[in-house]
C-alpha positions as CSV (number, residue, x, y, z in Angstrom):
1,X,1.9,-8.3,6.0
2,X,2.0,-6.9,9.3
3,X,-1.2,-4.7,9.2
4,X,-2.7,-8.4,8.3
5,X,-1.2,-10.0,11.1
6,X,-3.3,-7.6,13.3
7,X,-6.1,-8.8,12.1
8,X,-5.9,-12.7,11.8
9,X,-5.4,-12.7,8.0
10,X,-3.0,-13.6,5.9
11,X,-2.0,-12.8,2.3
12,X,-2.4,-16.2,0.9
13,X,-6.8,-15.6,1.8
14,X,-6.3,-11.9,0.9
15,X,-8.0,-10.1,-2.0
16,X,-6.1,-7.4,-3.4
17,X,-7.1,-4.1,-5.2
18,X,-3.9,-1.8,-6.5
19,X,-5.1,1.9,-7.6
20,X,-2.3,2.7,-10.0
21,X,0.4,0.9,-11.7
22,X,3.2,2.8,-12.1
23,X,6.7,2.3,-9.9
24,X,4.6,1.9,-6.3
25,X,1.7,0.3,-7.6
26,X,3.6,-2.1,-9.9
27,X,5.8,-3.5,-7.6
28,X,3.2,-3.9,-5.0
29,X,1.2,-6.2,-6.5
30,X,3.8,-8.1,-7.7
31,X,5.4,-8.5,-4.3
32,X,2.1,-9.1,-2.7
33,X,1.0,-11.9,-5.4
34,X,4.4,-13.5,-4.8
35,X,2.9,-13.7,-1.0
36,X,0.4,-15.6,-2.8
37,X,-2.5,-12.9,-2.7
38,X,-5.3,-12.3,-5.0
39,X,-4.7,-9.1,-7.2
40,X,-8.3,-9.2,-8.7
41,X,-8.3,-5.5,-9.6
42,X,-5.9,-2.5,-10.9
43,X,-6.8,0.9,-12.5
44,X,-4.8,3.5,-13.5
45,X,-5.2,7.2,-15.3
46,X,-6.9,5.0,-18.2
47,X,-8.8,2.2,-17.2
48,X,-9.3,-0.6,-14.6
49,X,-9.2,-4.3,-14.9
50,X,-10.1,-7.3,-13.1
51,X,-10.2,-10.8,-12.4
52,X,-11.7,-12.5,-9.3
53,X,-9.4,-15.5,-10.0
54,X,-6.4,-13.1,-9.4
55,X,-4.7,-10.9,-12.4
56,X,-1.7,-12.6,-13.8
57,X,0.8,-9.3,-12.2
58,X,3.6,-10.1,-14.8
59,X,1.8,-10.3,-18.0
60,X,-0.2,-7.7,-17.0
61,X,3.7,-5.5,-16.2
62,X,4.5,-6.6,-19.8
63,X,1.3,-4.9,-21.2
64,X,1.5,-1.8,-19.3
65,X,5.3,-1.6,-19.9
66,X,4.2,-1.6,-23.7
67,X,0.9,0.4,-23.6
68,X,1.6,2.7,-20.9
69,X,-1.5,1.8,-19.2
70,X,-3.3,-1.5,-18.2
71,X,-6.3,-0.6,-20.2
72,X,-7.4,-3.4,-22.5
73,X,-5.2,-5.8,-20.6
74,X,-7.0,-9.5,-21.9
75,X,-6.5,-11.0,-18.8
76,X,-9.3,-9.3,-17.2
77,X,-12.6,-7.7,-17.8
78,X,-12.6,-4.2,-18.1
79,X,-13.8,-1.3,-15.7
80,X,-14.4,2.6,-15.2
81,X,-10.9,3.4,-13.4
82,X,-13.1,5.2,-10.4
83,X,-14.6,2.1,-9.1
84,X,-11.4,0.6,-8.1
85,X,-11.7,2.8,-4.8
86,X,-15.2,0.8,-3.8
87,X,-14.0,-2.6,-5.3
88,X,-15.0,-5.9,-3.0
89,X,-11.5,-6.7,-1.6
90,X,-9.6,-7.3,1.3
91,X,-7.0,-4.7,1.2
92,X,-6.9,-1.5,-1.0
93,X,-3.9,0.0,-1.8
94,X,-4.0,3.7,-3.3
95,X,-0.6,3.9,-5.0
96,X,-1.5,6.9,-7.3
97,X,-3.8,10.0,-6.4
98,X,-3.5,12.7,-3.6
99,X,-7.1,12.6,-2.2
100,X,-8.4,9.6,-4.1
101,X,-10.7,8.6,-0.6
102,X,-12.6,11.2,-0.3
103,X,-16.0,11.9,2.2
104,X,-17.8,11.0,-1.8
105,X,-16.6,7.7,-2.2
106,X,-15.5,6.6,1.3
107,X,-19.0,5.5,2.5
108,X,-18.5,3.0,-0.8
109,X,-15.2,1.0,0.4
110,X,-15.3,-2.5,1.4
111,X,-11.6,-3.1,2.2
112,X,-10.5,-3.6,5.9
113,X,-7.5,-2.9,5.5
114,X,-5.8,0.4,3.8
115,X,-2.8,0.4,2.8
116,X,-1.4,4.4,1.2
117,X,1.2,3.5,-1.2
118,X,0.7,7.6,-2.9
119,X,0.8,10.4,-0.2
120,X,-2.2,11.7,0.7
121,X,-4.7,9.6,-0.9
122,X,-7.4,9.8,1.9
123,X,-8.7,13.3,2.6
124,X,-8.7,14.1,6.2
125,X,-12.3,13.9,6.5
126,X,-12.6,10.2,5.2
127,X,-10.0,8.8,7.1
128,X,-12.1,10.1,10.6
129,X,-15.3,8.3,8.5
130,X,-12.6,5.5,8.1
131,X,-11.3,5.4,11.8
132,X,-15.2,5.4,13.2
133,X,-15.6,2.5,11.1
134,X,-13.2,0.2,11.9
135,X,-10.9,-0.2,8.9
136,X,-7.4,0.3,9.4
137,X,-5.6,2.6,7.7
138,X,-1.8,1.9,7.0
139,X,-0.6,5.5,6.4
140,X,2.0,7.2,3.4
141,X,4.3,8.2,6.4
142,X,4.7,5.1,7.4
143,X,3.4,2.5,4.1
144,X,5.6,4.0,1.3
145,X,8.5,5.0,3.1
146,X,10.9,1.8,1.8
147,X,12.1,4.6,-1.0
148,X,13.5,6.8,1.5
149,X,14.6,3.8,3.9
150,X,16.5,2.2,1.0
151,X,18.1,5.8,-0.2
152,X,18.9,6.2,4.0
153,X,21.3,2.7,3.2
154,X,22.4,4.5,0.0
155,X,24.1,7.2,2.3
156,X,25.2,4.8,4.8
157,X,27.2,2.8,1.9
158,X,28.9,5.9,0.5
159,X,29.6,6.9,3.9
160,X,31.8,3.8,4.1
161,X,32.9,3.3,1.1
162,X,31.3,-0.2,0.9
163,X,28.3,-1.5,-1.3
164,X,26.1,-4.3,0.0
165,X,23.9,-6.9,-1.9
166,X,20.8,-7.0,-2.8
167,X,19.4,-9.7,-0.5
168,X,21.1,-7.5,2.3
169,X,19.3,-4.5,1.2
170,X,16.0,-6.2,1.4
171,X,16.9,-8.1,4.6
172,X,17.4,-4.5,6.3
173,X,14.1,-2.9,4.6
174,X,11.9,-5.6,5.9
175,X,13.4,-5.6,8.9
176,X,13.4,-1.6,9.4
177,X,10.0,-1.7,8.2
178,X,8.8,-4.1,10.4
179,X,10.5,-2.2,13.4
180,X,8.7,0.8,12.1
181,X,5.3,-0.6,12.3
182,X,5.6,-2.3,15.6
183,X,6.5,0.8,17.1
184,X,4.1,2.9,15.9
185,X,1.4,0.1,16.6
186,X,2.5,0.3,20.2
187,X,2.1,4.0,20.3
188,X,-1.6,3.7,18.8
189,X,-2.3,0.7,21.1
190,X,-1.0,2.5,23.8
191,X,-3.1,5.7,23.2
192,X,-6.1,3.9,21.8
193,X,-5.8,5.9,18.9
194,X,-5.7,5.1,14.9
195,X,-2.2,4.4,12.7
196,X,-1.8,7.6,11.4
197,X,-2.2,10.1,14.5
198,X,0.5,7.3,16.3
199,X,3.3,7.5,13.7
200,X,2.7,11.5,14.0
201,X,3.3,11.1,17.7
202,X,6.0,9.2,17.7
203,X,7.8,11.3,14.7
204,X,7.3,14.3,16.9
205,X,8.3,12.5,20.2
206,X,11.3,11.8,18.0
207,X,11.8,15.5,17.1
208,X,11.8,16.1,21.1
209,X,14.0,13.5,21.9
């Protein structure tokens, strides 16, 4: 939400492509369709399917949750898995694959925005094609670290002995996350440099603190 904020979007005109549909990928298309984005395609280790209209995200959950893959899903058409990568969205999220962007494919993508939910799915040499070009890449360290944020609060509760609700839970991710990605937007603003190089100065500026 954030990352769209930066560039005058928002995820109500947003189309949405989610490579993989397991625990990351899942979850992010349904949170970002309850935002009232687009999914319009997801692939996994299977198959791919799409809908320009938007997926249905919880009938699609039921069907992988049965079949173990959204392959054959009837609420789309059908694709070859690969072309999610190049799909004709808005935001791509890679939530599956170490080095699913490589310098083969990434002349291909059409999203603006990138957002890693897997680690490592952009090989080093695509995200500098990326960078020249303008997209912006959300990184792993900083996209898909909510699991570690959330199992940071887990220690904090056992520390005192005191468990918190949900909607506190959340409240504190988004609002750790939020913190997270405005300071490392400051540090790439600062430097004129791209998302990824910032958050590994400021983690190492950390370190030296």
């Amino acid at each position: 939400g954030e990352a769209l904020k930066s560039r005058g979007k928002w995820w109500q005109d947003s189309r949405v492509a989610v490579q993989g549909f397991g625990n990351v990928g899942s979850n992010a298309a349904r949170l970002i369709a309850e935002q009232g984005a687009k999914i319009t395609a997801v692939a996994d280790h299977l198959g791919g399917v799409s809908n320009e209209n938007g997926l249905d995200v919880d009938a699609l959950s039921l069907w992988a949750a049965e079949h173990h893959t959204v392959k054959g899903f009837s609420g789309g058409t059908a694709f070859d898995n690969m072309e999610i990568i190049t799909w004709d969205v808005d935001v791509l999220i890679p939530a599956a694959l170490e080095d699913a962007i490589t310098e083969e494919n990434v002349s291909g993508i059409k999203a603006d925005i990138i957002v890693e939910g897997a680690n490592g799915p952009t090989s080093p040499a695509a995200h500098e094609v990326l960078v020249e070009r303008g997209v912006l890449v959300v990184p792993d360290i900083l996209a898909n670290a909510g699991g570690v944020t959330v199992s940071y609060f887990e220690w904090t509760q056992n520390i005192q002995q005191f468990s918190w609700q949900k909607d506190h839970v959340d409240e504190e991710l988004t609002r750790m996350m939020r913190k997270a990605y405005a300071s490392v937007r400051e540090v790439a603003e600062e430097k004129s440099i791209d998302l990824r190089t910032a958050a590994f100065v400021l983690a190492i500026r950390r370190v030296g603190e």
